[in-house]
PyMOL Python script that loads the backbone (N, CA, C, O; Angstrom):
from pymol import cmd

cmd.read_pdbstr("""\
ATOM      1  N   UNK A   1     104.390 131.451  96.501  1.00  0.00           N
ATOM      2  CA  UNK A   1     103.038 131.137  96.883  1.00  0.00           C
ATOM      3  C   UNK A   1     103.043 130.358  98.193  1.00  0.00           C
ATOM      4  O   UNK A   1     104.014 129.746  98.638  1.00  0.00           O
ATOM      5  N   UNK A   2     101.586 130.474  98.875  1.00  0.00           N
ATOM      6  CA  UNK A   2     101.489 129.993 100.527  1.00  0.00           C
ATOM      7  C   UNK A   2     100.891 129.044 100.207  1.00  0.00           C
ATOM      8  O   UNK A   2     100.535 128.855  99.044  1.00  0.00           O
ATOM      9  N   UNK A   3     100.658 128.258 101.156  1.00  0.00           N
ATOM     10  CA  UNK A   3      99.119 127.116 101.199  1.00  0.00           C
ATOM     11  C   UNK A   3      98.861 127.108 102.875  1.00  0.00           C
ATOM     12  O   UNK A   3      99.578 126.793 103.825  1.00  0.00           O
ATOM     13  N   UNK A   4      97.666 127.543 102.773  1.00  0.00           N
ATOM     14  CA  UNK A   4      97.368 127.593 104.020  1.00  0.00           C
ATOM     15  C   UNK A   4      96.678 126.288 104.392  1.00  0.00           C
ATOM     16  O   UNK A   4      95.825 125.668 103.757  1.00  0.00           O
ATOM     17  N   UNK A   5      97.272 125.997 105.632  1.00  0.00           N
ATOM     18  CA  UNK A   5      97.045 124.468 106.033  1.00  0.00           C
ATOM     19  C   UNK A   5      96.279 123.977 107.613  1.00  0.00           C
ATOM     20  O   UNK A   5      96.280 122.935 108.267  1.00  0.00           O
ATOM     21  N   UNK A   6      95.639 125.386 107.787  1.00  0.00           N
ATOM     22  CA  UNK A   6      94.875 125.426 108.688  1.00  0.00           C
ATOM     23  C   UNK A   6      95.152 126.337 110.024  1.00  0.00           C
ATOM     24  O   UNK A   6      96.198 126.419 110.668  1.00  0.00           O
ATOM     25  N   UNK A   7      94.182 126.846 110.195  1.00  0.00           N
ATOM     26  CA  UNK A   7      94.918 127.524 111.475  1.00  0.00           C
ATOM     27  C   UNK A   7      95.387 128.981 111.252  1.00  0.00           C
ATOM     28  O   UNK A   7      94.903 129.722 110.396  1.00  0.00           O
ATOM     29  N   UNK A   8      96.091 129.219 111.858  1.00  0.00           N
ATOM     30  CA  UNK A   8      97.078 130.688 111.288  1.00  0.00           C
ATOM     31  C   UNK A   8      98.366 130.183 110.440  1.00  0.00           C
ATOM     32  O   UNK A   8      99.393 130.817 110.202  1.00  0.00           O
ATOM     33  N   UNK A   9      98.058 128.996 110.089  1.00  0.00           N
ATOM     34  CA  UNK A   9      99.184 128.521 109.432  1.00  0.00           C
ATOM     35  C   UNK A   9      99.331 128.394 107.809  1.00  0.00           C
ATOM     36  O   UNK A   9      98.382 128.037 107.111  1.00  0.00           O
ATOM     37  N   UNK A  10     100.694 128.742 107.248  1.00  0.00           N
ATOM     38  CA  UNK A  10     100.831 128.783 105.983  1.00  0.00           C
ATOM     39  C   UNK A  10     102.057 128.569 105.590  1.00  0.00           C
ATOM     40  O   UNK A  10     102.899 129.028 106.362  1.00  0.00           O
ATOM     41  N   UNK A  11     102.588 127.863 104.365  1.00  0.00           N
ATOM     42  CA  UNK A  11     103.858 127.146 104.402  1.00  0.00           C
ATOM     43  C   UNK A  11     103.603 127.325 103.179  1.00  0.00           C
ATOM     44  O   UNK A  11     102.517 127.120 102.636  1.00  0.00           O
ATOM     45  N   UNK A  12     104.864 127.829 102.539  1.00  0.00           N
ATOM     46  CA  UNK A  12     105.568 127.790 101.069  1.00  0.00           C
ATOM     47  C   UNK A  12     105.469 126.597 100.206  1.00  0.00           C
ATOM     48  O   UNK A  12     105.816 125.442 100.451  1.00  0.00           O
ATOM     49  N   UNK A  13     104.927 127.100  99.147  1.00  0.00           N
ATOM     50  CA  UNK A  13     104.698 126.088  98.041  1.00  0.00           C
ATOM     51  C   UNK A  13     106.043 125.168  98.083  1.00  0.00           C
ATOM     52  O   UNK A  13     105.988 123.944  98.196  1.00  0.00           O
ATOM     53  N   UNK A  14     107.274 125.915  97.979  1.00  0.00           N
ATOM     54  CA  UNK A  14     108.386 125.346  97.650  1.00  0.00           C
ATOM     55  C   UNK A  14     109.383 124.580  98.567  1.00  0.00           C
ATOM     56  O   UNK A  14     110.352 123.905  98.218  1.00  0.00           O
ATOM     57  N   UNK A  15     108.747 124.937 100.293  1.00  0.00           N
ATOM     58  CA  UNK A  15     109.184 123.687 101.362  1.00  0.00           C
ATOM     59  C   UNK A  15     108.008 122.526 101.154  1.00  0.00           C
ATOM     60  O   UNK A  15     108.332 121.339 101.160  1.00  0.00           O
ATOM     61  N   UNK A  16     107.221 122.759 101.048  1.00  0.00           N
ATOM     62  CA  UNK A  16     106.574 120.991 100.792  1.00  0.00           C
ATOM     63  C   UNK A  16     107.053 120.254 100.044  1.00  0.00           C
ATOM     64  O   UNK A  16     107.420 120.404  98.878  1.00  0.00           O
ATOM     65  N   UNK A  17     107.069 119.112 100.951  1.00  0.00           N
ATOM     66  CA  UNK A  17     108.071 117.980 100.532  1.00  0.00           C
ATOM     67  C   UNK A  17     107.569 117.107  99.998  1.00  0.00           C
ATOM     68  O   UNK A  17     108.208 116.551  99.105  1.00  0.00           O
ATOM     69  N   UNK A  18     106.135 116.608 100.352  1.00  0.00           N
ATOM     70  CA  UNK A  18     105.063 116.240 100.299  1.00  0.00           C
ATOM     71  C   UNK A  18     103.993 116.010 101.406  1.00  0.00           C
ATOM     72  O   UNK A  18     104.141 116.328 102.586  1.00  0.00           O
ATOM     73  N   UNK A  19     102.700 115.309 100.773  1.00  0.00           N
ATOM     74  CA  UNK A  19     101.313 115.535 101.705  1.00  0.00           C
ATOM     75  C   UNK A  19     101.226 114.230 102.150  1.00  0.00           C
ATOM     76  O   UNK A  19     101.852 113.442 101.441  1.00  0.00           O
ATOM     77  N   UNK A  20     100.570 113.681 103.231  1.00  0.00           N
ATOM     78  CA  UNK A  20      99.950 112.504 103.138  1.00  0.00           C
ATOM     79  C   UNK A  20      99.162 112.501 103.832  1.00  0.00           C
ATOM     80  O   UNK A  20      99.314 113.340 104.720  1.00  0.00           O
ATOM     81  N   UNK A  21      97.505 111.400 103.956  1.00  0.00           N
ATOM     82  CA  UNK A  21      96.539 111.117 104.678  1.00  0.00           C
ATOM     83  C   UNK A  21      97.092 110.749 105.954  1.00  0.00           C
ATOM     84  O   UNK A  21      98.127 110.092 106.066  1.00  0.00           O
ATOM     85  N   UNK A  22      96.470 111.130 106.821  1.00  0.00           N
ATOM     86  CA  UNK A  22      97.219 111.018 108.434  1.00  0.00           C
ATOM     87  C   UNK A  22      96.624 109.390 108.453  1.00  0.00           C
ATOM     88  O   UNK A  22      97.545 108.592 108.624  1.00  0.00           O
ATOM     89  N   UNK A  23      95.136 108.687 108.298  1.00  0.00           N
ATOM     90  CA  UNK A  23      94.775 108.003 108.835  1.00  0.00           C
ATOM     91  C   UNK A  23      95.645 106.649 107.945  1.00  0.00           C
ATOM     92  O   UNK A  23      95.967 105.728 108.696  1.00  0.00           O
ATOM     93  N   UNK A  24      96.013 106.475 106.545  1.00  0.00           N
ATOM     94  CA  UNK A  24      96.880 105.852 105.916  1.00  0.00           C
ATOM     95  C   UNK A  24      98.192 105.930 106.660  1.00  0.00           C
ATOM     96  O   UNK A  24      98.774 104.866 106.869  1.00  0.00           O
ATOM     97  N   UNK A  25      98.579 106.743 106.967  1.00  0.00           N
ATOM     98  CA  UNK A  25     100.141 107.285 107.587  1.00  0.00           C
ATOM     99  C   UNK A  25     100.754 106.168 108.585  1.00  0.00           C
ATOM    100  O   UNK A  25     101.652 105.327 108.575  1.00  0.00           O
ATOM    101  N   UNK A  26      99.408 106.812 109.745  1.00  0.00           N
ATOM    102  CA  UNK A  26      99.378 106.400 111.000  1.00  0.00           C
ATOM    103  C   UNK A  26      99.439 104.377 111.243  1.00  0.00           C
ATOM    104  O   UNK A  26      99.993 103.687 112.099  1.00  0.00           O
ATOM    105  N   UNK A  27      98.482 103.980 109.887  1.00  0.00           N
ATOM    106  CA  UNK A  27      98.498 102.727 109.637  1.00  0.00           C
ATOM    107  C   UNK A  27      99.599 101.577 109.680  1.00  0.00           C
ATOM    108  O   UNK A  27      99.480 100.406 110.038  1.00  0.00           O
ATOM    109  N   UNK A  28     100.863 102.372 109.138  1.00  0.00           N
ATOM    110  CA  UNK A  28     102.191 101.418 109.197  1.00  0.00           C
ATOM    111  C   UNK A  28     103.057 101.767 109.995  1.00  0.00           C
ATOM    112  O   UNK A  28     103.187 102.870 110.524  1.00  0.00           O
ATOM    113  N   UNK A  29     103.578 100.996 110.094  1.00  0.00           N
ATOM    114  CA  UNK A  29     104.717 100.964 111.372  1.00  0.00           C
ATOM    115  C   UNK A  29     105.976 101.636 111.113  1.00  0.00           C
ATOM    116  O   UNK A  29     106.713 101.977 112.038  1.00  0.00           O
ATOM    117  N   UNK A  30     106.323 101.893 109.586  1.00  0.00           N
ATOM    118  CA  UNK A  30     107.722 102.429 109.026  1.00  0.00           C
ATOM    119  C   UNK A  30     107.200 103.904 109.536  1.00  0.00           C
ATOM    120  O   UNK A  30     107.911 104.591 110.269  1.00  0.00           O
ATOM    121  N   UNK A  31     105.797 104.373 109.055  1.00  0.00           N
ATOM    122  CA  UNK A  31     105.604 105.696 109.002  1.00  0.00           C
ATOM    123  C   UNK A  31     104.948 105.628 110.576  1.00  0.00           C
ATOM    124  O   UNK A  31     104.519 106.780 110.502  1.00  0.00           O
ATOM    125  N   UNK A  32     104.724 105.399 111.303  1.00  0.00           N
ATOM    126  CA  UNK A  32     104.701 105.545 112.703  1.00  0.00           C
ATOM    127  C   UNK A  32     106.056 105.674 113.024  1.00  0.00           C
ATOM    128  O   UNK A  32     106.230 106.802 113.485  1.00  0.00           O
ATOM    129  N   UNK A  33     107.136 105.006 112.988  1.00  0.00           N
ATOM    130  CA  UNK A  33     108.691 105.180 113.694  1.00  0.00           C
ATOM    131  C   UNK A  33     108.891 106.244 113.173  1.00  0.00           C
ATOM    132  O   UNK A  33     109.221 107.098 113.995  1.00  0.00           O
ATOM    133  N   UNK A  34     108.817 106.743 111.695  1.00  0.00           N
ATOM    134  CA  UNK A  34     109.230 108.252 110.954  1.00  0.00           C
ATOM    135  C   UNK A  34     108.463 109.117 111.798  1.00  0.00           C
ATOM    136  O   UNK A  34     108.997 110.206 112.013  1.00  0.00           O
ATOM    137  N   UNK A  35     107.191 108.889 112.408  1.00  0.00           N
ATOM    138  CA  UNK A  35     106.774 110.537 113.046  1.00  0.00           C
ATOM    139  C   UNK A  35     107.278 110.226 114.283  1.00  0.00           C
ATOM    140  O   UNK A  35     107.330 111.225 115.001  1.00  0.00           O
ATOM    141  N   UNK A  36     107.754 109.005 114.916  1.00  0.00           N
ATOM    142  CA  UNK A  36     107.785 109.048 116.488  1.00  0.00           C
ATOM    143  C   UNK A  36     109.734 109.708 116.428  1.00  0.00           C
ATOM    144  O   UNK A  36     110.149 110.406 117.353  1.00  0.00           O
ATOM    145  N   UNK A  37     110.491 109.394 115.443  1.00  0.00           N
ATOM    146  CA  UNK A  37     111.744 110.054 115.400  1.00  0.00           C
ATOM    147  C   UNK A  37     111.712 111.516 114.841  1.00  0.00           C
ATOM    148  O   UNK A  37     112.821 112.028 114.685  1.00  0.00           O
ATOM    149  N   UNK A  38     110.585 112.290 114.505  1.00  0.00           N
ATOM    150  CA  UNK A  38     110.387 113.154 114.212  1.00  0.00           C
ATOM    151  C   UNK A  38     109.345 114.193 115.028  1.00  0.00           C
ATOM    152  O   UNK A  38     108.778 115.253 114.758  1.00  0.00           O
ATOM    153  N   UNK A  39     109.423 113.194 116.292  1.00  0.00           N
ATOM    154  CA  UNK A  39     108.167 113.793 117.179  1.00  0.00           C
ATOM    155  C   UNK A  39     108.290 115.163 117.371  1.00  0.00           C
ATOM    156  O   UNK A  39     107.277 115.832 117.168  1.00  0.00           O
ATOM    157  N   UNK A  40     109.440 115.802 117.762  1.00  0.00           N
ATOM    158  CA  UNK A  40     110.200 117.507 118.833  1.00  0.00           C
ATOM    159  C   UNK A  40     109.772 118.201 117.002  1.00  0.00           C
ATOM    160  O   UNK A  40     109.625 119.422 117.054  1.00  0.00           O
ATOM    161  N   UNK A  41     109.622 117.751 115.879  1.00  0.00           N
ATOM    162  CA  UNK A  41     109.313 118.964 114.868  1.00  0.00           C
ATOM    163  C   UNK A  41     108.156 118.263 114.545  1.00  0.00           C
ATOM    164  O   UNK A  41     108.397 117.898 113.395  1.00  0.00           O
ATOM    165  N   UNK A  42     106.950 117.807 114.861  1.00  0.00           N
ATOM    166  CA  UNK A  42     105.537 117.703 114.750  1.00  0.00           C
ATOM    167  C   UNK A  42     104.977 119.121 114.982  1.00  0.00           C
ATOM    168  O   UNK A  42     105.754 119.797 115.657  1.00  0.00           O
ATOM    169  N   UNK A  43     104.211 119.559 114.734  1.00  0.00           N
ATOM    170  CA  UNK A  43     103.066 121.109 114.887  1.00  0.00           C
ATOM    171  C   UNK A  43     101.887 120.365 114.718  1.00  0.00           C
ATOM    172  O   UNK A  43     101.599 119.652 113.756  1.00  0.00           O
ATOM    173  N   UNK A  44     101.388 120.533 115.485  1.00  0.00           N
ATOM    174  CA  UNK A  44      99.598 119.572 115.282  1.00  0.00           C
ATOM    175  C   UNK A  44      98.776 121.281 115.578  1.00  0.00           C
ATOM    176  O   UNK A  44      98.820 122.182 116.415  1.00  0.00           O
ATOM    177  N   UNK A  45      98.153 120.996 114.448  1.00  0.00           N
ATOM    178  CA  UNK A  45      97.233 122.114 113.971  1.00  0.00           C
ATOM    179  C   UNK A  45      96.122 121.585 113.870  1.00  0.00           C
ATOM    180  O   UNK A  45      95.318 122.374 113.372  1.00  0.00           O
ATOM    181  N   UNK A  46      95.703 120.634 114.104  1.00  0.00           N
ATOM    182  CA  UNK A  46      93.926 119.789 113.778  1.00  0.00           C
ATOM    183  C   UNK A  46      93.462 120.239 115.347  1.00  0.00           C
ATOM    184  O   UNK A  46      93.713 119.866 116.493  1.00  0.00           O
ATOM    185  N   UNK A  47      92.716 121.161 114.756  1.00  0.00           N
ATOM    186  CA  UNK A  47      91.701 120.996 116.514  1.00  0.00           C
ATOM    187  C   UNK A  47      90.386 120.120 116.945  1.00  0.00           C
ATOM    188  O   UNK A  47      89.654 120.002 117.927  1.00  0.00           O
ATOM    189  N   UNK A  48      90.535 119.523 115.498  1.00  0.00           N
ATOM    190  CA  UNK A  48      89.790 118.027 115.394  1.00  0.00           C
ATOM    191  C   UNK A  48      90.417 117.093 114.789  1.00  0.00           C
ATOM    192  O   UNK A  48      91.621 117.182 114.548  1.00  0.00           O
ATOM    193  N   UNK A  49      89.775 116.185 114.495  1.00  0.00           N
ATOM    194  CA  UNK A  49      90.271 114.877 113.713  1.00  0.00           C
ATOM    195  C   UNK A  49      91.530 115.189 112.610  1.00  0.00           C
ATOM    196  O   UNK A  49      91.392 115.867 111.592  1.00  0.00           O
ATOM    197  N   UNK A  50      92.594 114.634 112.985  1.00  0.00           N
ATOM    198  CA  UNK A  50      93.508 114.614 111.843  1.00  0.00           C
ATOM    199  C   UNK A  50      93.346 114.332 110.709  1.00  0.00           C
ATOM    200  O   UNK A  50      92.708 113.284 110.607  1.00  0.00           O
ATOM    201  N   UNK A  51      93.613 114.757 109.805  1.00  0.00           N
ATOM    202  CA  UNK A  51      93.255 114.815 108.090  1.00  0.00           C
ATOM    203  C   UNK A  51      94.608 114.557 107.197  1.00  0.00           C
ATOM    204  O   UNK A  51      94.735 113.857 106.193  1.00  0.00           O
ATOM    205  N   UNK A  52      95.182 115.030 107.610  1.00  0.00           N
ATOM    206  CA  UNK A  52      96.978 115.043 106.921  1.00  0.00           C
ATOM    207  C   UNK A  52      97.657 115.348 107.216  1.00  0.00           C
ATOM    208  O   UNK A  52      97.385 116.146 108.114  1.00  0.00           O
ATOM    209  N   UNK A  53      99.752 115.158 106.877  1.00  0.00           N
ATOM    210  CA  UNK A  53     100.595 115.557 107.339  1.00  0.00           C
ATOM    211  C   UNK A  53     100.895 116.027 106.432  1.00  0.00           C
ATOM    212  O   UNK A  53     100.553 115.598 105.330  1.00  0.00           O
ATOM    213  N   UNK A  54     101.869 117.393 106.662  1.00  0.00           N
ATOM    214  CA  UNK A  54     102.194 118.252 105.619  1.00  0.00           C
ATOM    215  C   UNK A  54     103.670 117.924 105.860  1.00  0.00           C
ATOM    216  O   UNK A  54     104.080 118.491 106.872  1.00  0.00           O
ATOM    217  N   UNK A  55     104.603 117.170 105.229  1.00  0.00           N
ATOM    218  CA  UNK A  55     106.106 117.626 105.462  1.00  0.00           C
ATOM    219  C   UNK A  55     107.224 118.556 104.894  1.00  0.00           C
ATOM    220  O   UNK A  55     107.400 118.404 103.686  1.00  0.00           O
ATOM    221  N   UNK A  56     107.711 119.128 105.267  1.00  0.00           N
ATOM    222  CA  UNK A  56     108.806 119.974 104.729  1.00  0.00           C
ATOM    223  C   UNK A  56     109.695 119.931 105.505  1.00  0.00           C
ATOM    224  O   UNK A  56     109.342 119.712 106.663  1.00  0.00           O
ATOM    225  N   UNK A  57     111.172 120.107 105.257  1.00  0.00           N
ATOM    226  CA  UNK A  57     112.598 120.011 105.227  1.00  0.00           C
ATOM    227  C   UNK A  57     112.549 120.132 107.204  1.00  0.00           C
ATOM    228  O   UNK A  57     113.305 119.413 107.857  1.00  0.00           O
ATOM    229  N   UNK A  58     111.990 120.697 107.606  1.00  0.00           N
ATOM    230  CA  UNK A  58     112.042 121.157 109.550  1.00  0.00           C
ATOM    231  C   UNK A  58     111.006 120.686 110.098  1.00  0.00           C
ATOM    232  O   UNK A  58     110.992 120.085 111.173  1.00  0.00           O
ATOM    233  N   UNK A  59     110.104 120.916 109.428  1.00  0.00           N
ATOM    234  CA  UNK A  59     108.608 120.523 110.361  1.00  0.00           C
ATOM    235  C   UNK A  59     107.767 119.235 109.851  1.00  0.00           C
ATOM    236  O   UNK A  59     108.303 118.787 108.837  1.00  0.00           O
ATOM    237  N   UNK A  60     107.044 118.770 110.092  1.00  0.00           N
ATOM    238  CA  UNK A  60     105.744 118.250 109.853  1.00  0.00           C
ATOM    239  C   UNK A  60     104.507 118.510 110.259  1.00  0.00           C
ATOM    240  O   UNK A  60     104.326 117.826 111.266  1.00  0.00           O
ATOM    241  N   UNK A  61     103.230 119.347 109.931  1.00  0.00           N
ATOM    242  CA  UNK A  61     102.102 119.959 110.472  1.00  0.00           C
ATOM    243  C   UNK A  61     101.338 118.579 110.097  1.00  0.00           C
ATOM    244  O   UNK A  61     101.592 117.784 109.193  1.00  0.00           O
ATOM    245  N   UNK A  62     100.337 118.553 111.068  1.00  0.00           N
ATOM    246  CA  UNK A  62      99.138 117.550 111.364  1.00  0.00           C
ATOM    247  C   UNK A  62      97.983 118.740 111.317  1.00  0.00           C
ATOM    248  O   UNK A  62      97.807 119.713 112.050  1.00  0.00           O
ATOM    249  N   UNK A  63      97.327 118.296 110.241  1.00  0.00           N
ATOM    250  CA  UNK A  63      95.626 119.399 109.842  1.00  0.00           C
ATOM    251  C   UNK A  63      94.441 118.540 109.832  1.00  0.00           C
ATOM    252  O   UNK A  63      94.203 117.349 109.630  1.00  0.00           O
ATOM    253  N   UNK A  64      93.725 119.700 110.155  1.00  0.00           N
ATOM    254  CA  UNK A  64      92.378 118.904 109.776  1.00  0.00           C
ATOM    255  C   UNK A  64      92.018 119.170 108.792  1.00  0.00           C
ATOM    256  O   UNK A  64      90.792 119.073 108.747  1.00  0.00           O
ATOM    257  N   UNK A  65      92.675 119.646 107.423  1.00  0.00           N
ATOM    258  CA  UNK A  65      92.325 119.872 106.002  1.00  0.00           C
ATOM    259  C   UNK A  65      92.995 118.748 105.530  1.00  0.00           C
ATOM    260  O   UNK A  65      94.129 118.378 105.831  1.00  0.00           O
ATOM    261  N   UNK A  66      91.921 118.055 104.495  1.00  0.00           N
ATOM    262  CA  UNK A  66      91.964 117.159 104.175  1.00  0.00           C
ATOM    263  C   UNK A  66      93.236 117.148 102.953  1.00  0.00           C
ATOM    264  O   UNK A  66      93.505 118.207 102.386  1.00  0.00           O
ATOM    265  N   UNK A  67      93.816 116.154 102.682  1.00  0.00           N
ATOM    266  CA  UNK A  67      94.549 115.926 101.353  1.00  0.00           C
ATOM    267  C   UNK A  67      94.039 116.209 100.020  1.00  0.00           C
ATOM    268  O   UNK A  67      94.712 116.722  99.126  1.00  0.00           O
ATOM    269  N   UNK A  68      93.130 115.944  99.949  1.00  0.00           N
ATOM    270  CA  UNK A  68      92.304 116.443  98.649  1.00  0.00           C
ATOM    271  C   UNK A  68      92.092 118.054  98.292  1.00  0.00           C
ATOM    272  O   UNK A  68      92.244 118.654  97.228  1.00  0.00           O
ATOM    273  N   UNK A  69      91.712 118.475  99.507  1.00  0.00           N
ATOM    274  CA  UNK A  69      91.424 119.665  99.936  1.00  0.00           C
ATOM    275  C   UNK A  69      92.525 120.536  99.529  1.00  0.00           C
ATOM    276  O   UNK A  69      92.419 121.365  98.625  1.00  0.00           O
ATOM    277  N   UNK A  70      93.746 120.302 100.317  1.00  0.00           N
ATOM    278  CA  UNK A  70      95.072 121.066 100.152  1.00  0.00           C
ATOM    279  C   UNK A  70      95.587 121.069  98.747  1.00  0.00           C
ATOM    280  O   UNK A  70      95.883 122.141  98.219  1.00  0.00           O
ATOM    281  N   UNK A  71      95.725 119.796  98.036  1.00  0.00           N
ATOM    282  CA  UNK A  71      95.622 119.841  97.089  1.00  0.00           C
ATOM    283  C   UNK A  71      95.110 120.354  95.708  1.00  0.00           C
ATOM    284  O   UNK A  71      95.854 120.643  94.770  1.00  0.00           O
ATOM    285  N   UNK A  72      93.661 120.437  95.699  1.00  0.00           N
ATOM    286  CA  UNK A  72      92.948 121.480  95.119  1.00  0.00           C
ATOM    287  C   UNK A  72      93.398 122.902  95.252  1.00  0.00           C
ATOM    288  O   UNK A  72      93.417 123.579  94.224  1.00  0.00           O
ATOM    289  N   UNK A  73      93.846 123.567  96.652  1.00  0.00           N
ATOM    290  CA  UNK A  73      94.220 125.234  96.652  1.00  0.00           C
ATOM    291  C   UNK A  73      95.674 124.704  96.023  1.00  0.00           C
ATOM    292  O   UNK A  73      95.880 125.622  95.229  1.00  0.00           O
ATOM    293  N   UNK A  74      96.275 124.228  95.946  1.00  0.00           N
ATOM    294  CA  UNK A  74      97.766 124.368  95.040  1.00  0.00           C
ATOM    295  C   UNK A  74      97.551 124.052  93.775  1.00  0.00           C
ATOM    296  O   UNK A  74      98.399 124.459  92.981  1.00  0.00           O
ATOM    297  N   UNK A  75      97.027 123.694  93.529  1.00  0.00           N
ATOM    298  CA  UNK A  75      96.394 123.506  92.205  1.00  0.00           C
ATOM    299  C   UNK A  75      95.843 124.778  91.438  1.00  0.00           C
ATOM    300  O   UNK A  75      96.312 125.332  90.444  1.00  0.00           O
ATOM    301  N   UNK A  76      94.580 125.119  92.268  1.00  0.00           N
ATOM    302  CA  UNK A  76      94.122 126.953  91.859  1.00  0.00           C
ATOM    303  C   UNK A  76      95.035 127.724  91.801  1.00  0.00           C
ATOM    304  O   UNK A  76      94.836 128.549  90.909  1.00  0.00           O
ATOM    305  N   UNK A  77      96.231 127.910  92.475  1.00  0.00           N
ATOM    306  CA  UNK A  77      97.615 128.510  92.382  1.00  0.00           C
ATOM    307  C   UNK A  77      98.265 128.178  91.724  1.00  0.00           C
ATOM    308  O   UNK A  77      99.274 128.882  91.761  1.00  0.00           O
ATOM    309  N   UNK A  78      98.322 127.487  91.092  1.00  0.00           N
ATOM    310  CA  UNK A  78      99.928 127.083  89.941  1.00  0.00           C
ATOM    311  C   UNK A  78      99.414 127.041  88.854  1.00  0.00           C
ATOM    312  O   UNK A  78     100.221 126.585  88.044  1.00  0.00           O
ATOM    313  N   UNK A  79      97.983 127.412  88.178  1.00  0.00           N
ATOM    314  CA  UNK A  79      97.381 127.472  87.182  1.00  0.00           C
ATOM    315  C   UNK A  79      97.502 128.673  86.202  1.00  0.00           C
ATOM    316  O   UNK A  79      96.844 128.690  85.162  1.00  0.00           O
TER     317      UNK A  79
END
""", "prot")
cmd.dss("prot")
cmd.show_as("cartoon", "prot")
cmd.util.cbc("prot")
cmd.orient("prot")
């Protein structure tokens, strides 16, 4: 199964590593140094306001679909 995470974009149920709120994220300084050492595999997919980071094993996507949101379609899928 996919989850589409905005965009033309879609990533395997089974590379998500996990989700998190970008604007919580962005808040601390541990998880600011984690995206700034992880900057060259960022994909920013929000063509507005950031909503969440999606991580898996290579990348990290930045969406404007919310956490809740993404959540709910994996949810309708694994049911």
């Amino acid at each position: 199964m996919f989850l589409h995470i905005g965009g033309d974009y879609s990533v395997a149920f089974a590379d998500i590593l996990s989700i998190h709120d970008y604007e919580k994220t962005v808040k601390n300084a541990a998880n600011r140094d984690f995206l700034e050492k992880r900057r060259e595999s960022i994909i920013d997919i929000s063509d507005s306001e950031p909503k969440s980071i999606i991580v898996t094993p290579d990348k990290l996507y930045i969406s404007a679909i919310s956490t809740l949101t993404l959540k709910g379609r994996m949810e309708k899928w694994m049911k």
